[in-house]
C-alpha positions in Angstrom: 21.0 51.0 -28.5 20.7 48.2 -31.2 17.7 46.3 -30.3 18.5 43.3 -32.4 22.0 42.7 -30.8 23.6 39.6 -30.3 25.2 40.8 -27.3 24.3 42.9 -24.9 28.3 43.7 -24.4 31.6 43.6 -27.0 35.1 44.3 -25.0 36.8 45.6 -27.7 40.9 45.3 -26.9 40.2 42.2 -24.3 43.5 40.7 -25.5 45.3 44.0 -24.2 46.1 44.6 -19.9 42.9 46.7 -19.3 40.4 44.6 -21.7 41.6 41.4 -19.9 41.1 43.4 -17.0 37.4 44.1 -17.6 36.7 40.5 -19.3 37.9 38.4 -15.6 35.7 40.7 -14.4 32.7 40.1 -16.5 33.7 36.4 -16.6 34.8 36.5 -12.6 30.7 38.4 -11.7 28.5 37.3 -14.2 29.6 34.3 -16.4 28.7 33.5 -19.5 25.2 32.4 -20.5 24.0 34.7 -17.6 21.5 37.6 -17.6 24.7 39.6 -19.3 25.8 38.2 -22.7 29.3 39.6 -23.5 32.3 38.8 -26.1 35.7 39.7 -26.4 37.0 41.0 -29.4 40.1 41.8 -30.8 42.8 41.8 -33.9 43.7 38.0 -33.0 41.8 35.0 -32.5 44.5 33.2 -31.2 45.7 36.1 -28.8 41.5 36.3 -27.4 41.8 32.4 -27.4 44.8 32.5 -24.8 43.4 35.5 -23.2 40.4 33.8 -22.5 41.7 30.4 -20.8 44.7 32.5 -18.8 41.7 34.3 -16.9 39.4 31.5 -16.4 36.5 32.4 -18.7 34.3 29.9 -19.6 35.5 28.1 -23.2 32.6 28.9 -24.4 33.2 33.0 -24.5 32.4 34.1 -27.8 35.4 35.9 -29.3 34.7 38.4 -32.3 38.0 39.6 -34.4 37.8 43.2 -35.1 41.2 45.5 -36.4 41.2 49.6 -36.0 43.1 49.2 -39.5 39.9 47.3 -41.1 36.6 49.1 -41.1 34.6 46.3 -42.2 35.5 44.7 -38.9 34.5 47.4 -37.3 31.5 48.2 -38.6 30.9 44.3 -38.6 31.4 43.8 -34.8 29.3 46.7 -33.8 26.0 45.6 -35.4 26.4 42.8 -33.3 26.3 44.0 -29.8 24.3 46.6 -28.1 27.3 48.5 -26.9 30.9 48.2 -27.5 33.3 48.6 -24.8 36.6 49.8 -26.0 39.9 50.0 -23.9 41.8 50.3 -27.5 43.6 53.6 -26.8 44.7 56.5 -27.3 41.3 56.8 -28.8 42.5 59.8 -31.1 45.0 57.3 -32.6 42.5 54.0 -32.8 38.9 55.0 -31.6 37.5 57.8 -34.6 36.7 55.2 -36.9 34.4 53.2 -34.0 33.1 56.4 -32.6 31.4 57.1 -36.4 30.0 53.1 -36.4 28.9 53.0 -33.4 27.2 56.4 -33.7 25.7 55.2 -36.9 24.4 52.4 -36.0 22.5 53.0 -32.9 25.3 51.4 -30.7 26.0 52.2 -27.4 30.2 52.9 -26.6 32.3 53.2 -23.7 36.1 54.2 -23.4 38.3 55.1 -20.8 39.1 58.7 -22.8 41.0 61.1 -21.5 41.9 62.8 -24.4 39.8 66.4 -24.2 40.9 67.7 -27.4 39.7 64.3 -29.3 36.4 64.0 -27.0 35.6 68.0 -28.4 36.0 66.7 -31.9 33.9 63.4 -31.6 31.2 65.8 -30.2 31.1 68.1 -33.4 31.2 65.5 -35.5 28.7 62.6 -34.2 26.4 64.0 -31.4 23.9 65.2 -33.8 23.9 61.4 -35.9 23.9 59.6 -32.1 20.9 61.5 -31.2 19.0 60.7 -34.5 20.0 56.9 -34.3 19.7 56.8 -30.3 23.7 55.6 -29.3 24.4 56.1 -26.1 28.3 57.6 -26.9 29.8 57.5 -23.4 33.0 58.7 -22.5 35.6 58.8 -19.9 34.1 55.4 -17.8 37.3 55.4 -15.9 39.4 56.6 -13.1 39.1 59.6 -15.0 36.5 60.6 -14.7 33.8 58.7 -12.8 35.1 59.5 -9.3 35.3 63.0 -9.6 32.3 63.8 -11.9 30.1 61.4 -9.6 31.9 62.8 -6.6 30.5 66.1 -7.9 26.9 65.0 -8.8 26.8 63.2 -5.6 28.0 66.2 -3.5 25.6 68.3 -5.2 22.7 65.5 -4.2 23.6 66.2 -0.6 23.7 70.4 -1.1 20.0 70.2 -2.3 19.1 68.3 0.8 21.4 70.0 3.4 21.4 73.9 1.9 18.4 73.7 0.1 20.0 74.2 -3.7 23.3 73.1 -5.3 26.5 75.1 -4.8 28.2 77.3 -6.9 32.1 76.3 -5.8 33.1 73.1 -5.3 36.3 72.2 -5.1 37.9 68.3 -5.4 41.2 67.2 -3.3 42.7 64.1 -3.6 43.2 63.2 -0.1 45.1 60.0 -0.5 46.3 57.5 -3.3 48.3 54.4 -4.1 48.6 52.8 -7.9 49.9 54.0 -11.0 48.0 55.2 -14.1 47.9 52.9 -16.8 50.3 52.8 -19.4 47.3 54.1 -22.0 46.6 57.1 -19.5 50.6 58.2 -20.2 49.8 57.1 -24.1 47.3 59.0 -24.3 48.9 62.4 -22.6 51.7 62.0 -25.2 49.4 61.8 -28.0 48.0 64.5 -27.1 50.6 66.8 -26.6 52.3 65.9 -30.1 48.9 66.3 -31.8 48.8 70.2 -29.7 52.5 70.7 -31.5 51.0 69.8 -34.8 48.3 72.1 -34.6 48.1 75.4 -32.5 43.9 75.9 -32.3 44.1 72.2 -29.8 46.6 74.2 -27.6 43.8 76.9 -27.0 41.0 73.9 -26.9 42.9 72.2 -24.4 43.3 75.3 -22.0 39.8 76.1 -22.4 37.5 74.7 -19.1 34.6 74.2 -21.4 36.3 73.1 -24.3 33.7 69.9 -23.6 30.5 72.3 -23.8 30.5 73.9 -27.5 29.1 77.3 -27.3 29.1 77.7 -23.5 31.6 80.0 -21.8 30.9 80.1 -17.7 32.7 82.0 -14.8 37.1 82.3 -14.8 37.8 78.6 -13.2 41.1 78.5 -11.4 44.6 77.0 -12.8 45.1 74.6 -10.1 48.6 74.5 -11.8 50.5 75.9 -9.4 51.4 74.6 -5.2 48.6 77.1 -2.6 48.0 76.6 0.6 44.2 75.9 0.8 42.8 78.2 3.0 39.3 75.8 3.6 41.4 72.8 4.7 44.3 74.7 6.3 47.3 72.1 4.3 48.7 72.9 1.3 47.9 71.6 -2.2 49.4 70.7 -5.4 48.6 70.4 -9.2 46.6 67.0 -9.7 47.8 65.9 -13.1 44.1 64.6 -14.4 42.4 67.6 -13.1 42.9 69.0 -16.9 40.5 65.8 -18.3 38.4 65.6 -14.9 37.3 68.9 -14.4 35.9 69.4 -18.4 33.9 66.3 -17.8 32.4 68.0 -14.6 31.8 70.9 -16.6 30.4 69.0 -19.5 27.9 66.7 -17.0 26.5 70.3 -16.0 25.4 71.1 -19.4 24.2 68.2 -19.5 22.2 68.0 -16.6 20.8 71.4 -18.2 22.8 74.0 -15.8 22.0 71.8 -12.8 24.9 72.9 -10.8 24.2 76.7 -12.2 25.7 79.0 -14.8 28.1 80.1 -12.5 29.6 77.0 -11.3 33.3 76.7 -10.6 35.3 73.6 -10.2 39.1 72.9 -9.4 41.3 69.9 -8.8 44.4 69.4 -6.4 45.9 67.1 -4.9 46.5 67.4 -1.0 50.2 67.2 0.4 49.6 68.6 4.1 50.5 71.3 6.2 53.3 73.7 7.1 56.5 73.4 5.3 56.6 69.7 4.9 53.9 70.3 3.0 54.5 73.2 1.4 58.1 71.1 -0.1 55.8 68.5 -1.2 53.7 70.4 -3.3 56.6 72.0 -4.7 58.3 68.9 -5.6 55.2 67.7 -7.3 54.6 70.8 -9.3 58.4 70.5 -10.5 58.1 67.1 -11.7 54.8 68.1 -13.6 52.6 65.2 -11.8 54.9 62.2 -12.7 53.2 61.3 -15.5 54.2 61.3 -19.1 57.7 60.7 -18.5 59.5 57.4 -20.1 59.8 55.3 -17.3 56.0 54.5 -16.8 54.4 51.6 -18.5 53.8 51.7 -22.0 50.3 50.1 -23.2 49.7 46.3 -22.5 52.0 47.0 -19.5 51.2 47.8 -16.0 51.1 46.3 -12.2 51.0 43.0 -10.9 48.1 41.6 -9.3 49.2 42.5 -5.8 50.2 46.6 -6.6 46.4 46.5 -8.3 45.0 44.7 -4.8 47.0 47.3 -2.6 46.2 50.1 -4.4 43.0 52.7 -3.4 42.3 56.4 -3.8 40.7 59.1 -1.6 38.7 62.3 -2.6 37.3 64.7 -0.8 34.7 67.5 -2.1 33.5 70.5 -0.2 31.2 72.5 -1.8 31.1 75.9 -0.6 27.2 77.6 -1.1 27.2 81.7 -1.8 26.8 82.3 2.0 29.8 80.4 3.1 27.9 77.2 3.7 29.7 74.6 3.3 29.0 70.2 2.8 31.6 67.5 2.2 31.3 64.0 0.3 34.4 62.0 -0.3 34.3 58.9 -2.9 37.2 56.2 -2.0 38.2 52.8 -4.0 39.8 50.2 -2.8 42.2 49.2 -5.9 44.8 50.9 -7.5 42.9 54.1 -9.7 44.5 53.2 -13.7 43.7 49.6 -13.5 42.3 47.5 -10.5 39.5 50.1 -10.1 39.4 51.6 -13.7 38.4 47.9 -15.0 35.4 47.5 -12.8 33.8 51.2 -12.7 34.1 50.7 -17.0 32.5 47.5 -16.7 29.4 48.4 -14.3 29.0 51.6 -16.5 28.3 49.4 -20.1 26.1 47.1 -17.6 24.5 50.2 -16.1 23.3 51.3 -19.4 22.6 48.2 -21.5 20.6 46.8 -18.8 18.8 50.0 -16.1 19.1 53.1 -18.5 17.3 52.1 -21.5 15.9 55.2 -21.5 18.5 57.6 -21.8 18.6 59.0 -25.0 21.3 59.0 -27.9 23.5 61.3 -27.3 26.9 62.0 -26.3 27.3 61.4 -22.9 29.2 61.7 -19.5 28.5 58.5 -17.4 27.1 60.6 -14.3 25.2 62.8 -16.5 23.6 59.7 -17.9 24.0 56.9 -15.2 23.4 59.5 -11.8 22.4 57.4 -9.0 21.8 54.4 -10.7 25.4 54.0 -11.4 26.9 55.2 -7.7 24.0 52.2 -6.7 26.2 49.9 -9.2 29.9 51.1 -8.0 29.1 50.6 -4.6 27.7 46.8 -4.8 29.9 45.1 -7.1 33.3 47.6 -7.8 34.2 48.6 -4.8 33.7 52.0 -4.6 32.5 54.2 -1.8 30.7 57.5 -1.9 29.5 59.1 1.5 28.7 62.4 3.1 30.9 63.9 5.4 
């Protein structure tokens, strides 16, 4: 973290749909001037300007103009705060270049990445410099991944209470779910799958459930790609298109956490369509159109959902964890906007505030925010974001 900041937060992209997002809601819960000192920044002064009066921040926001295209910018902006918060995606397209200044200067970061492949890179090539300079590099402060890698740590909390240790098999079902993903999310996918066609090792990286944990291989970790009838919860399930992102962070937070969840730990994702044949069709249906996601009728970034889709959207996950004797314990973490934007813009927001302000001493290092933030973070989401883990 850079000591000598003049901010404690930067919103890099504010000008964009999920940075204006994430500055009304800095602006909206803490002001200006307050006990958090933030900025937007951007590639245009006048776009920030008009950004900043549309959501009714304070005229005195301090705006900072910083380009992807202009490394001086870059480098310029990030000696100035003591973390960057960047919703300038896909991040293997725009965010290399911050990843490098911020790791080089002892800055904190936070992104919404979902991009496995680019996250393994930025790991070989900046973990060692962020844990001589003491950056906090922190990604994935989204809808993916913070539900279901906190779901996880949280779940795991209640195992060492309930069954005395944490379980080796855990496995996360989206119960419920209302909102789209945001037009980056689909941005993002695309990238990714034309940087896989370029280069054949990222298709093996990509299929590889520790591709986030260099030098680890664990257990064989189910597909989840194809519609089962899960036997536990007697409905069937189908393939959850995130669980390819989500479950690498889970396994990535383990490491972390120095094997907390075990060696052996396995993990899935699906999505829950219920039971009999109804739900049997469903799953099948959702297999076939490969999740809905990366086709060309979604947003495209800067777009997405009105006010009231983002107010009527939520989400529902359940975990059960399943201990080596058949013991079993449930959590469920539930959010009460629409996942890509509504919700995505808060949990990134509380995460930068999280670790600026409570977790000064975590150390530099590239990070997973459950691995880093723990409880301290579920404390956060559950005030102010509107999140809601419990035991079941």
């Amino acid at each position: 973290m850079n000591p000598a900041a003049d901010f404690d937060i930067i919103v890099y992209g504010a000008s964009g749909f999920t940075g204006r997002l994430v500055a009304e809601y800095l602006a909206r819960q803490y002001g200006v001037g307050g006990k958090i000192s933030w900025a937007m920044a951007g590639r245009s002064l006048e776009k920030l300007a008009a950004v900043r009066d549309e959501i009714g921040a304070p005229a005195d926001t301090p705006l900072v103009v910083a380009n992807a295209d202009d490394p001086a910018s870059v480098d310029a902006m990030v000696r100035r705060t003591k973390a960057v918060l960047t919703t300038v995606g896909p991040y293997q397209l725009y965010g290399s270049a911050l990843v490098a200044a911020c790791a080089a200067a002892g800055t904190d970061y936070l992104d919404l990445c979902g991009e496995p492949a680019w996250m393994r890179q930025m790991i070989d090539a900046h973990e060692a410099t962020a844990k001589k300079t003491g950056a906090r590099i922190v990604f994935s402060c989204g809808f993916d991944s913070i539900p279901f890698e906190l779901g996880v740590w949280f779940l795991q909390q209640e195992a060492g209470k309930t069954l005395g240790g944490p379980v080796p098999r855990v496995k996360g079902r989206v119960r419920g779910m209302k909102g789209g993903f945001s037009g980056g999310t689909a941005a993002s996918l695309k990238a990714t799958m034309a940087a896989a066609a370029r280069d054949p090792a990222l298709v093996a990286l990509l299929k590889n459930p520790f591709a986030l944990v260099p030098g680890f291989e664990g257990p064989a970790q189910p597909s989840g790609n194809k519609p089962m009838l899960d036997e536990d919860l007697g409905v069937w399930a189908a393939p959850f298109v995130m669980a390819a992102i989500n479950t690498r962070n889970v396994h990535r937070s383990n490491a972390l956490l120095g094997q907390a969840y075990g060696a052996d730990f396995v993990y899935d994702e699906m999505m829950l369509t219920g039971p009999g044949e109804q739900g049997e069709q469903i799953a099948q249906m959702i297999a076939a159109s490969g999740g809905g996601l990366g086709g060309e009728g979604g947003p495209k970034p800067g777009e997405g959902p009105s006010k009231e889709e983002r107010e009527t959207g939520f989400y529902d996950v359940l975990f059960l964890g399943i201990a080596a004797d058949g013991r079993q314990v449930r959590a469920s973490v539930k959010g009460d906007k629409d996942p890509g934007y509504g919700s995505t813009s808060k949990m990134i927001a509380e995460s930068a505030i999280c670790l600026v302000t409570e977790a000064t001493e975590v150390a530099g290092g590239i990070w997973t925010p459950g691995a880093a933030l723990q409880g301290r973070l579920v404390s956060r989401l559950q005030a102010y974001a509107g999140l809601t883990f419990a035991v079941e």
